[in-house]
TORVEXTOR-274909 format. One record per residue: residue in one letter; z, x, y of N, C-alpha, C in turn; residue number from 1. Coordinates in steps of 0.2 Angstrom, whole numbers, padded with zeros to 4 digits. Each point is the difference from the previous one (the first is absolute). Layout:
BEGIN
<r "a" <Z X Y> <Z X Y> <Z X Y> NUM>
...
% end
This chain:
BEGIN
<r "x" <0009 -0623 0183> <0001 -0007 0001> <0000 -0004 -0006> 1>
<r "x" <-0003 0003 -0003> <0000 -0003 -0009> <0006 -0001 -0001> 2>
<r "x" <0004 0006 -0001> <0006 0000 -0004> <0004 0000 0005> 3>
<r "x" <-0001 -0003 0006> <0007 0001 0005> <0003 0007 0000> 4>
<r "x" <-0003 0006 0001> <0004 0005 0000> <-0003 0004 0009> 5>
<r "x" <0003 0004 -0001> <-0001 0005 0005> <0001 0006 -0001> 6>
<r "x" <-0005 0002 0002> <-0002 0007 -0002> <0004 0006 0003> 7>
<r "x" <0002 0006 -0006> <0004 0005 0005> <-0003 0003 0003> 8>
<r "x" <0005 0001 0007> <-0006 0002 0007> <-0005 0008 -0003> 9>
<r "x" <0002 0003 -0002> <-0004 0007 -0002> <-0006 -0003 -0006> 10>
<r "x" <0001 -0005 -0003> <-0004 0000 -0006> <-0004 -0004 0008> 11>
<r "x" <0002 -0007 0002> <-0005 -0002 0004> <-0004 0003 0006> 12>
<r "x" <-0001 0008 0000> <0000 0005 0007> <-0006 0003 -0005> 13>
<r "x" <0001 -0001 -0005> <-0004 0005 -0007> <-0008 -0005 -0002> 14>
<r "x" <0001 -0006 0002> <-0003 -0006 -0002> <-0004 0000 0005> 15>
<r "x" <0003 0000 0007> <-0003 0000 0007> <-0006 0007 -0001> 16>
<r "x" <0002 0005 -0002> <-0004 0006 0002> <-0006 -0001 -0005> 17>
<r "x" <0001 0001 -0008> <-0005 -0003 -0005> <0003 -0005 -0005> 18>
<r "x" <-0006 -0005 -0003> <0002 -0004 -0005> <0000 0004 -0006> 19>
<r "x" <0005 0003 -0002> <0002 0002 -0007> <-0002 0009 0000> 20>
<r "x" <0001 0003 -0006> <0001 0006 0000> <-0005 0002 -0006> 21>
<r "x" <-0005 0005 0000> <-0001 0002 -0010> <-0003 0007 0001> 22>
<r "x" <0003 0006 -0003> <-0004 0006 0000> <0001 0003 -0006> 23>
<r "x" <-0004 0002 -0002> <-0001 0003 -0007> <-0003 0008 0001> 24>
<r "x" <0005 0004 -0005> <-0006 0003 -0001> <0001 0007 -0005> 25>
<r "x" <-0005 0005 -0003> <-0001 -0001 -0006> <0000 0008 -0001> 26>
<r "x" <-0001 0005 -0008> <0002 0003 0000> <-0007 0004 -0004> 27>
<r "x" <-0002 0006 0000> <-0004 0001 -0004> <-0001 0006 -0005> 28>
<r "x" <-0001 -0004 -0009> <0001 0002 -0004> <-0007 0001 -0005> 29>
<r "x" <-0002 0007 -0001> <-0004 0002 -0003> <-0008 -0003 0006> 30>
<r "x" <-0001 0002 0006> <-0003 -0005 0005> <-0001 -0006 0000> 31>
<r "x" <0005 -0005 -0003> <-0002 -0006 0001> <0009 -0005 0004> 32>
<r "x" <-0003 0000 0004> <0008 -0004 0003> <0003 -0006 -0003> 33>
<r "x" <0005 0002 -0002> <0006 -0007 -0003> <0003 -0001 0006> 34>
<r "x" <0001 -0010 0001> <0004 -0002 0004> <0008 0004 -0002> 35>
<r "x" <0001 0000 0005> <0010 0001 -0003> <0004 -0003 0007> 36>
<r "x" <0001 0000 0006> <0005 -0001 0005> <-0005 -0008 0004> 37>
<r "x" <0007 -0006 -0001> <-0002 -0005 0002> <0006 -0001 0006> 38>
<r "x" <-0003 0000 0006> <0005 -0005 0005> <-0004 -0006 0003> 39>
<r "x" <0005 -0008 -0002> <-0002 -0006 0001> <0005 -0003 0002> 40>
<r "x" <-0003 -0004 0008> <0005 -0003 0005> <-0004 -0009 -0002> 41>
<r "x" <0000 -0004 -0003> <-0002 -0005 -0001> <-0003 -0002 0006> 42>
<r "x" <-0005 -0004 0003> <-0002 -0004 0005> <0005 -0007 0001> 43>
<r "x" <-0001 -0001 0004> <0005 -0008 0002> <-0002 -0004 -0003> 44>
<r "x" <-0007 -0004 -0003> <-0002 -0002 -0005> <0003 0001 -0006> 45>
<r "x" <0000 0004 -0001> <0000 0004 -0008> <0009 0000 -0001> 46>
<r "x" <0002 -0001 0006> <0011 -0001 -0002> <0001 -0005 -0002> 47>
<r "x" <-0001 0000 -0007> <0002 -0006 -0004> <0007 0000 -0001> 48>
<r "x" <0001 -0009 -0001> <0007 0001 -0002> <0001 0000 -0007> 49>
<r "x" <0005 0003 -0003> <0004 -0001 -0007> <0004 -0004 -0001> 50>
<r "x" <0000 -0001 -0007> <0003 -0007 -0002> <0001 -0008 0002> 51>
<r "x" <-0006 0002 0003> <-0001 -0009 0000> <-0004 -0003 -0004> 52>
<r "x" <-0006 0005 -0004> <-0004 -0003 -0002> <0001 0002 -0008> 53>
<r "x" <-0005 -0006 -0006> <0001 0003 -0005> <-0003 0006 -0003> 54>
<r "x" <0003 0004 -0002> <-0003 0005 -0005> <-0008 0001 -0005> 55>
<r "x" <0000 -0007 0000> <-0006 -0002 -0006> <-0001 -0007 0002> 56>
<r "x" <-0006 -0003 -0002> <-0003 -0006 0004> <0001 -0007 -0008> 57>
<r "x" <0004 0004 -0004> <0001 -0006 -0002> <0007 -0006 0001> 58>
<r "x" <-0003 -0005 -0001> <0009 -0006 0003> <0006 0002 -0004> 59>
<r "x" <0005 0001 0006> <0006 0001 -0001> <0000 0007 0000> 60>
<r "x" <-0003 0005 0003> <0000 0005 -0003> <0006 0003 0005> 61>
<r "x" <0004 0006 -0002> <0004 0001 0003> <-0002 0006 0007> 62>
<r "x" <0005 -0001 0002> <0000 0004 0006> <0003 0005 0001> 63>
<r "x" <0000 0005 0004> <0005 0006 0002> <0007 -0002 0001> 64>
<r "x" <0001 -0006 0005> <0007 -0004 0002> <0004 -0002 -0009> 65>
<r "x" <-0004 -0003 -0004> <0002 -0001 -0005> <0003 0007 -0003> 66>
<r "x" <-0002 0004 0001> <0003 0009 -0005> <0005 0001 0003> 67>
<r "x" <0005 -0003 0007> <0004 0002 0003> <0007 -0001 -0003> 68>
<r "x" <0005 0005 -0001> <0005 0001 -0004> <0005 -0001 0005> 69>
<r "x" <0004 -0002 0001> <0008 -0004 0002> <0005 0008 -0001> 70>
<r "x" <-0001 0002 -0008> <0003 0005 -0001> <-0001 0006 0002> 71>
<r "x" <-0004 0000 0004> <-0001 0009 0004> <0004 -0001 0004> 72>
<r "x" <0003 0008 0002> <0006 0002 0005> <-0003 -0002 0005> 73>
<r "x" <0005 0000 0005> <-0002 -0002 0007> <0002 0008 0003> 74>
<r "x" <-0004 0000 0006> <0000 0006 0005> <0006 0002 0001> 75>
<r "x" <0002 0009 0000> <0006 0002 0003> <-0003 0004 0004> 76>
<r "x" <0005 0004 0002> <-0001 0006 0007> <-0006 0004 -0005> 77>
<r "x" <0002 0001 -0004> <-0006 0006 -0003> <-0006 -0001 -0003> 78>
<r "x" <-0001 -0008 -0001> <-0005 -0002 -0002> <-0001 -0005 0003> 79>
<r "x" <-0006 -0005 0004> <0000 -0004 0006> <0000 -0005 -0007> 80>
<r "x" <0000 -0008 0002> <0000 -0005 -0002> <-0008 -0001 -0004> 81>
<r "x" <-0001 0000 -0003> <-0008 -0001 -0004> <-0005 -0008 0004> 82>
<r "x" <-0008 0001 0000> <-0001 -0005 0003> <-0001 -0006 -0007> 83>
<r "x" <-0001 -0007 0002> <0002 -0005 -0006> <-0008 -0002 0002> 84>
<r "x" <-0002 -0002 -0008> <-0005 -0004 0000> <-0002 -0008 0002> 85>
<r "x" <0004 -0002 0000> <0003 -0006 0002> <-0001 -0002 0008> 86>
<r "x" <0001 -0006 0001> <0001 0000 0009> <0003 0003 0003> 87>
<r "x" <0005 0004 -0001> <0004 0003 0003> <-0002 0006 0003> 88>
<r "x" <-0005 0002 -0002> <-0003 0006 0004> <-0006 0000 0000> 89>
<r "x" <-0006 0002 0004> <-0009 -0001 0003> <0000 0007 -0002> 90>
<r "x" <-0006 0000 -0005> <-0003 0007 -0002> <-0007 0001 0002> 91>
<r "x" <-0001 0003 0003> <-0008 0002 0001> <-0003 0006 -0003> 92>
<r "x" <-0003 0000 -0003> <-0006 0008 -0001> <-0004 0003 0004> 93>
<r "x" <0006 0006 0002> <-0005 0005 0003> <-0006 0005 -0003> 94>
<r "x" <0004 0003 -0008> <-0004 0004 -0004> <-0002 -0003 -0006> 95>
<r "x" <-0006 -0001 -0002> <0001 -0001 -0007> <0000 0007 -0004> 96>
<r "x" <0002 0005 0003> <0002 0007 -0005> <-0006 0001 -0006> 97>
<r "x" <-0006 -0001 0001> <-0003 0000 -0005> <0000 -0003 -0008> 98>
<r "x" <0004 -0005 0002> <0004 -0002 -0007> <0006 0003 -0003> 99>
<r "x" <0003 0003 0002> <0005 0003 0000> <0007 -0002 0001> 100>
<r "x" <0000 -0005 0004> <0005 -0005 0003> <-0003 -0002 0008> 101>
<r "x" <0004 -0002 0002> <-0001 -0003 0007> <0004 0002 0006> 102>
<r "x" <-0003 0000 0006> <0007 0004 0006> <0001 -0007 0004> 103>
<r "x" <0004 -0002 -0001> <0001 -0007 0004> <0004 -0001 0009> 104>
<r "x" <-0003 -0003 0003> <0005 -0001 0005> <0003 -0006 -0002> 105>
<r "x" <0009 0000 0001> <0005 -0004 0000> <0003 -0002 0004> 106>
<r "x" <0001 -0008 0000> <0003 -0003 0005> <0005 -0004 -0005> 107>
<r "x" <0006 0005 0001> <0006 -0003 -0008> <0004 -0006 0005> 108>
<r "x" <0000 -0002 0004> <0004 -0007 0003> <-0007 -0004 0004> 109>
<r "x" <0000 -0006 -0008> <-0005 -0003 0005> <0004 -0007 0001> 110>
<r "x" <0006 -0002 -0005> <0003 -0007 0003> <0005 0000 0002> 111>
<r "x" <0002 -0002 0005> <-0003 -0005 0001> <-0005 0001 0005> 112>
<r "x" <0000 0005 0005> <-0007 0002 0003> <0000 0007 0000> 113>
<r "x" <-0009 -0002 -0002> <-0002 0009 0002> <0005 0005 0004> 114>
<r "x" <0002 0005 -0004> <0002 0006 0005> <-0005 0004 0001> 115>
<r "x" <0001 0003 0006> <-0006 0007 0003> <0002 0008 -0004> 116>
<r "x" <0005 -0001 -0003> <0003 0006 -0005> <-0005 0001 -0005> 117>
<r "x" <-0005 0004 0000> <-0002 0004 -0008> <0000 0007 -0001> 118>
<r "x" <-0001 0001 -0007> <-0002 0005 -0001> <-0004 0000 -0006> 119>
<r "x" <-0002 0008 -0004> <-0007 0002 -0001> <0005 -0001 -0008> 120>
<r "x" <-0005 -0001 -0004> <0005 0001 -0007> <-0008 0002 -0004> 121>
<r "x" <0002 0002 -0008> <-0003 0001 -0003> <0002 -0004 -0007> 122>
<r "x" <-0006 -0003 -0003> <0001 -0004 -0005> <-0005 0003 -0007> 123>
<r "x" <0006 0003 -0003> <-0007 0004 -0008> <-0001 -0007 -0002> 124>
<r "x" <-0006 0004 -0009> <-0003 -0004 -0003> <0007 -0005 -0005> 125>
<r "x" <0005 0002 0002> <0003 -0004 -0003> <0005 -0004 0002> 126>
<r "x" <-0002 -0001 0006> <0000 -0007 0007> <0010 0003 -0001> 127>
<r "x" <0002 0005 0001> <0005 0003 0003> <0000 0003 0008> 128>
<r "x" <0004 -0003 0002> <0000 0003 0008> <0003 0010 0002> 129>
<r "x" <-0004 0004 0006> <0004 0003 0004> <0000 0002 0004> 130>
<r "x" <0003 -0001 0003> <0001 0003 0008> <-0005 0005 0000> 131>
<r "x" <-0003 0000 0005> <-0002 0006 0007> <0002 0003 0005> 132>
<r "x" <-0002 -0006 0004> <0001 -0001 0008> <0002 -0004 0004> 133>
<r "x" <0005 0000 0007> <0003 -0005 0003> <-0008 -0002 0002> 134>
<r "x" <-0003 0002 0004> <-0006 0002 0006> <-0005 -0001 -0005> 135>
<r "x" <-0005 -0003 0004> <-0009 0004 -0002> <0000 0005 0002> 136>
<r "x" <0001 0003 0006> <-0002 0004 0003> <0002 0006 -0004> 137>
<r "x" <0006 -0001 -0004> <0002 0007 -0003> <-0004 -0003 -0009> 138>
<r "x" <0001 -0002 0000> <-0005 -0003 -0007> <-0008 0005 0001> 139>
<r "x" <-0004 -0002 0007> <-0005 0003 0002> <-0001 0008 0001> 140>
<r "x" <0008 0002 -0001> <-0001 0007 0002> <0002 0004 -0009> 141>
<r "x" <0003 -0007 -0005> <-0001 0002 -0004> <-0007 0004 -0004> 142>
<r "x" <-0002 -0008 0001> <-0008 0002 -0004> <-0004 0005 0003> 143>
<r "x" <0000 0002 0008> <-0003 0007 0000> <0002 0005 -0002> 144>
<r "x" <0007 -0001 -0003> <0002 0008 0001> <-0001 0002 -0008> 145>
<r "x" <0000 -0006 -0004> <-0001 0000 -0007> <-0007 0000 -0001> 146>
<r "x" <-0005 0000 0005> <-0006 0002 -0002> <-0005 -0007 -0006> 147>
<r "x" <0004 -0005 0002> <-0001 -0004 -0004> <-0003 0001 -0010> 148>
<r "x" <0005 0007 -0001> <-0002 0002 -0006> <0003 -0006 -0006> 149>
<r "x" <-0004 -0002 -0004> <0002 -0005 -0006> <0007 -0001 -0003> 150>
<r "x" <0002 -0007 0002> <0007 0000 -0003> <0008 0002 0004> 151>
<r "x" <-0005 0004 0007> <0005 0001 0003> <0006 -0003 0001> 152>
<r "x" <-0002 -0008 0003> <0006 -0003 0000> <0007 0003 -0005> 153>
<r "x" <-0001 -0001 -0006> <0002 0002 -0008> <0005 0004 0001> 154>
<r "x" <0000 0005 0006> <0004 0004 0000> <0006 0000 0006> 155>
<r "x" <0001 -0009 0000> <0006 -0003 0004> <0005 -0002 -0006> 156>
<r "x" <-0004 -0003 -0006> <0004 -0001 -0004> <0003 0003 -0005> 157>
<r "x" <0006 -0002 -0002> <0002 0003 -0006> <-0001 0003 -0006> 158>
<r "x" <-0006 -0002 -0001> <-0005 0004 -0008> <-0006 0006 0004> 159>
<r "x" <-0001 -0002 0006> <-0005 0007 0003> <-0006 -0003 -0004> 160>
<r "x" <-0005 0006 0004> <-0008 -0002 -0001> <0001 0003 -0008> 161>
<r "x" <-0009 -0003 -0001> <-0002 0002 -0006> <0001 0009 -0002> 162>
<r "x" <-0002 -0001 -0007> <-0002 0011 -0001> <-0008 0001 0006> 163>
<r "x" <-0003 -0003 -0002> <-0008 0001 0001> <0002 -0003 0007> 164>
<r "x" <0004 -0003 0006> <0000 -0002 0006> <0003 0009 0001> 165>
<r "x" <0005 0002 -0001> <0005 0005 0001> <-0005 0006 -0002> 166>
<r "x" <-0004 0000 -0001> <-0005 0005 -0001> <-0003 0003 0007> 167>
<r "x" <-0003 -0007 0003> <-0004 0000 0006> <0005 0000 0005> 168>
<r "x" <0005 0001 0000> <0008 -0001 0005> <0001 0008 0002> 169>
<r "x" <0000 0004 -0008> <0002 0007 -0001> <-0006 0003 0005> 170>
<r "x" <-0007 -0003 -0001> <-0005 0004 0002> <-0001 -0001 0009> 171>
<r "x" <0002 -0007 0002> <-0001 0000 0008> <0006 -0002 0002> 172>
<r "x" <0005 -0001 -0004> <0008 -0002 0005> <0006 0004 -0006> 173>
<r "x" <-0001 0006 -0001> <0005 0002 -0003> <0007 -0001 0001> 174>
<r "x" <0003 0001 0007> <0006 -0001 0003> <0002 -0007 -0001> 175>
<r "x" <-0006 -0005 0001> <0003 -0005 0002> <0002 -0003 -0007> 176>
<r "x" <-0003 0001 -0007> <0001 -0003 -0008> <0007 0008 0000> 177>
<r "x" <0002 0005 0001> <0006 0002 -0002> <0005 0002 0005> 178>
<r "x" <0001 -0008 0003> <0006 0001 0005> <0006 0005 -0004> 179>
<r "x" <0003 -0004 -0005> <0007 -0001 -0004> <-0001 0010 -0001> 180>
<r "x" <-0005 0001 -0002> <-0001 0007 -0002> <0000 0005 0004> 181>
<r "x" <-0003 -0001 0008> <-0003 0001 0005> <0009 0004 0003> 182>
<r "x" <0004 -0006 0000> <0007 0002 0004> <0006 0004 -0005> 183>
<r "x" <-0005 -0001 -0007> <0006 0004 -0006> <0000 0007 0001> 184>
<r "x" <-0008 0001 0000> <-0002 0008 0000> <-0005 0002 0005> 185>
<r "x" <0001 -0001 0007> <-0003 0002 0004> <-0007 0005 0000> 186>
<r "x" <0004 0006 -0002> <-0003 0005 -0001> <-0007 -0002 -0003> 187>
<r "x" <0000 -0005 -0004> <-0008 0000 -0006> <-0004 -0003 0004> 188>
<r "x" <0000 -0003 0005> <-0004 -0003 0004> <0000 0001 0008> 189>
<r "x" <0003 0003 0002> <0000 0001 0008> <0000 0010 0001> 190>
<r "x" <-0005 0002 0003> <-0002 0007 0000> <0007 0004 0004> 191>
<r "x" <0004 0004 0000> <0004 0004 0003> <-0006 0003 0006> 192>
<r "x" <0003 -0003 0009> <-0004 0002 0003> <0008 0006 0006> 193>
<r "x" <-0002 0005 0000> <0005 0004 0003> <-0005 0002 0007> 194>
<r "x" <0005 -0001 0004> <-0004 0000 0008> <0000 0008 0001> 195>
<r "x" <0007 0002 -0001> <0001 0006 0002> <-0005 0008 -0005> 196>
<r "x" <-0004 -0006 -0005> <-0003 0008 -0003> <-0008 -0002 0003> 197>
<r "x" <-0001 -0008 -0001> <-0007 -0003 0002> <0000 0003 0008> 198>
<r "x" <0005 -0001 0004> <-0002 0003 0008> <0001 0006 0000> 199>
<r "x" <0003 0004 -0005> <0003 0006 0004> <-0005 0006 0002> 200>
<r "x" <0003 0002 0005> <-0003 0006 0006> <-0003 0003 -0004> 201>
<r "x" <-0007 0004 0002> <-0004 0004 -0006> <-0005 0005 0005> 202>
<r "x" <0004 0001 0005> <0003 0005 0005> <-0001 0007 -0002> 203>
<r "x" <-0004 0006 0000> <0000 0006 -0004> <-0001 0006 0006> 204>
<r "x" <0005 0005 -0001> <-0001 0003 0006> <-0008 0004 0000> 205>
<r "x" <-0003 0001 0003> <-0006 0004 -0001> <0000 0007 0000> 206>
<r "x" <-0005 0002 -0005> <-0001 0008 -0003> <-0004 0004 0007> 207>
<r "x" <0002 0005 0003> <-0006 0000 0005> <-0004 0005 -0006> 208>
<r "x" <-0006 0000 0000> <-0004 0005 -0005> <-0004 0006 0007> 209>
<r "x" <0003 0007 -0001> <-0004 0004 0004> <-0005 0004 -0004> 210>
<r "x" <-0006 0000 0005> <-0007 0002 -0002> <0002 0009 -0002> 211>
<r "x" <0000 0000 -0006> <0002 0010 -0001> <-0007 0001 -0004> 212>
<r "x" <-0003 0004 0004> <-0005 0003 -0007> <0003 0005 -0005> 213>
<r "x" <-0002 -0002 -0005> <0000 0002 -0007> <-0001 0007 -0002> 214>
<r "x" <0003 0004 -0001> <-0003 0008 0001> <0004 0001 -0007> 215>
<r "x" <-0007 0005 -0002> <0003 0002 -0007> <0005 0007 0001> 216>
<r "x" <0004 0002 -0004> <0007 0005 0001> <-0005 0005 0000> 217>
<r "x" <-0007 0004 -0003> <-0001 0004 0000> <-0004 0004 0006> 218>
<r "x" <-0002 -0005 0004> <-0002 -0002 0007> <0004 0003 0006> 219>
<r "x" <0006 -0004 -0002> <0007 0003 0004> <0000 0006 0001> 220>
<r "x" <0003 0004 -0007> <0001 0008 -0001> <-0005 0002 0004> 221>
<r "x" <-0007 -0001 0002> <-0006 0004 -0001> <0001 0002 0008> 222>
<r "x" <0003 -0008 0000> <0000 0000 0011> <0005 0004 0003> 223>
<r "x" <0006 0001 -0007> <0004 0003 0004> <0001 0006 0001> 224>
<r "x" <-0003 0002 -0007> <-0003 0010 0000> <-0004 0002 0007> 225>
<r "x" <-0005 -0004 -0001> <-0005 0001 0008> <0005 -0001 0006> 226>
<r "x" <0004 -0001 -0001> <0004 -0001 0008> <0005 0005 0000> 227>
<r "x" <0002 0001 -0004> <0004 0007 -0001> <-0006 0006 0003> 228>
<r "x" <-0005 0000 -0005> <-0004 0007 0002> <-0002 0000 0005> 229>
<r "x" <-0002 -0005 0003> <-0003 -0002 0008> <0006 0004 0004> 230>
<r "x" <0006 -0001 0000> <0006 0001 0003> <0002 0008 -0001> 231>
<r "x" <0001 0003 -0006> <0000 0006 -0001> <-0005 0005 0005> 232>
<r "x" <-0006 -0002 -0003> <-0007 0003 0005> <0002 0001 0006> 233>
<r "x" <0002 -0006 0003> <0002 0000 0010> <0004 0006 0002> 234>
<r "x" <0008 -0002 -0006> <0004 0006 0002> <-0003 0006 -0001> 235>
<r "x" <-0004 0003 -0004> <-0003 0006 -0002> <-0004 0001 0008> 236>
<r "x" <-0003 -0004 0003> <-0002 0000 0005> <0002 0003 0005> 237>
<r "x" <0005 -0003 0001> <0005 0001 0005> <0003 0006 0001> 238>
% end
């Protein structure tokens, strides 16, 4: 009501269930745990706007609106329109990225009246815009799937995360830091799973084993002279 906006329905469904989002959590090195993975969904409180206020509390001081260049491209098909600091577009902060930059909701057509159109953008430390997401909702399923590991955002933009963010990437989201690499050389990252050797039949005809006792060969002989002379004898007999 402040800003005359309206909320998009998934963000305000998100707002109804809890006010704001924050989980953290941590890693352990040598037994003592280091934070490392931040996911933060700002409180409704805490969705400030940008660029309306000054940057430093002294008069005249500039503002965000004031850094706004005329000369940057405007949106094509492959790149969306950028959001303006200026009236032109309502910025809110949903992330403060640990300092990092900022994940902002966007509402790029505010004159001459609020539009219900935004989306998520990402603003680095050097107050340059990029895309994310049309949606929260898909914005939302970034940050879980990123594990809210450090800088993530970073790796929407055209310079990518830090060495030391790419570190912790390689460690808990390999695949996800070497897409480009990922589709070059399959091989080096995806395990060859073959059904036909992993299932196959292991089906073994059976040995039958007969019970033979064990006779030594001089045993034999011995048995079979005694049945001869047993038999000779009889004849003599007869």
């Amino acid at each position: 009501q402040k800003n005359s906006c309206i909320l998009p329905e998934d963000l305000k469904n998100f707002y109804l269930m809890t006010d704001g989002f924050q989980m953290t959590w941590s890693v352990k090195t040598d037994d003592t745990p280091m934070p490392l993975g931040s996911m933060v969904i700002n409180s409704v409180s805490k969705l400030c706007r940008l660029g309306g206020s000054s940057m430093y509390t002294l008069p005249n001081a500039p503002t965000l609106a004031d850094l706004e260049d005329d000369t940057d491209e405007e949106g094509s098909r492959d790149k969306p329109e950028k959001p303006h600091f200026d009236s032109r577009s309502l910025i809110f902060e949903l992330d403060p990225c640990n300092g990092n930059g900022k994940v902002c909701l966007v509402y790029k057509h505010a004159e001459p009246v609020v539009s219900s159109d935004t989306e998520i953008w990402f603003l680095d430390r050097a107050l340059y815009w990029h895309f994310l997401t049309k949606t929260f909702t898909a914005y939302y399923r970034l940050l879980i799937t990123h594990l809210g590991l450090p800088q993530w955002q970073y790796a929407f933009t055209s310079y990518g995360v830090s060495p030391q963010a790419k570190q912790w990437f390689n460690m808990y989201k390999p695949i996800t830091i070497n897409t480009a690499l990922l589709s070059e050389e399959a091989d080096s990252f995806v395990n060859k799973l073959d059904p036909n050797k992993v299932f196959k039949s292991k089906n073994k005809t059976p040995i039958l084993k007969k019970k033979q006792l064990a006779q030594p060969a001089g045993s034999q002989k011995s048995m079979t002279s005694v049945k001869t002379s047993s038999l000779a004898g009889n004849s003599s007999r007869k």
